[in-house]
N, C-alpha and C positions, 0 to 999 in steps of 0.2 A: 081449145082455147075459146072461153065465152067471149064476149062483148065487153064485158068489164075488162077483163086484161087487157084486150087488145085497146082499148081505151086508155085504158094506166099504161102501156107500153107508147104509145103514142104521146103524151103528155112528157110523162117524162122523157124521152127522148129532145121533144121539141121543148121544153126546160132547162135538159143539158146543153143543147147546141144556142141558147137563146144566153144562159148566161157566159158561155164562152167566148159569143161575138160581144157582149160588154166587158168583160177579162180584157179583153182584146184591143176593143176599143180605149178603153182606161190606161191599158198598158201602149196604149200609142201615142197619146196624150199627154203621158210621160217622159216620155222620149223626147216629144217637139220643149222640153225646159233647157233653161240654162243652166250650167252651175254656178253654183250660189255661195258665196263666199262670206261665211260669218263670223269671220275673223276679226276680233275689236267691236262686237253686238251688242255684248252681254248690259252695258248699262243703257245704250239706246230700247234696244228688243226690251227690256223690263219694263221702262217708259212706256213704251208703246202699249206693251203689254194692260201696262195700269190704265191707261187711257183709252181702250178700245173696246178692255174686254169687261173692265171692271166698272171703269165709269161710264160707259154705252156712247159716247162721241160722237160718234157716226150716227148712229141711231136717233141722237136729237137735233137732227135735221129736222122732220117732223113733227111737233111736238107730241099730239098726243101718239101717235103709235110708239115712238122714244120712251116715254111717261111711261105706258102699259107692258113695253116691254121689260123694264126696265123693273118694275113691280114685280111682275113675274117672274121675274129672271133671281131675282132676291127673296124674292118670297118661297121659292125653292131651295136657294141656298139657305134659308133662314131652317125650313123642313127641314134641310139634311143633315143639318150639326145638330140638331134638335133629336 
C-alpha cells in the first residue's frame, strides 16, 4: 500500500464518519419538533405562500437587498419558462 491509498483510505473514512455525525445531528433535530397539525391550511398556507414566497414580504424589510433579491429571484424564473 503506497501513500496514496493510505491517504484516500484515510479521507474517506474520516468523510464517512464526518457525514454521519451530521445525519445524526439533523436527525436529532428532528426529533426536538412538534407535530404539526394542517388541518383547515390549505387556503391560509396558500396566502402565505403568495405573500412570502412570491411577493418577497419579508425580504422588504430592507429595501435595497429586498429590491435585489427580488430581481433575482424573477429574473431566474423569467430564464426558466424561457
Amino acid at each position: 500500500m503506497d501513500g496514496f491509498q493510505l491517504f484516500f483510505i484515510v479521507v474517506t473514512v474520516f468523510s464517512v464518519l464526518w457525514f454521519s455525525l451530521l445525519v445524526w445531528e439533523k436527525g436529532f433535530v428532528l426529533t426536538l419538533g412538534q407535530p404539526y397539525d394542517a388541518a383547515g391550511t390549505l387556503k391560509s398556507g396558500s396566502w402565505r405562500f403568495l405573500r412570502e414566497v412570491l411577493a418577497h414580504k419579508k425580504l422588504f424589510r430592507d429595501r435595497f437587498s429586498g429590491i435585489a433579491h427580488f430581481v433575482i429571484f424573477w429574473g431566474f424564473i423569467v430564464l426558466t419558462i424561457n
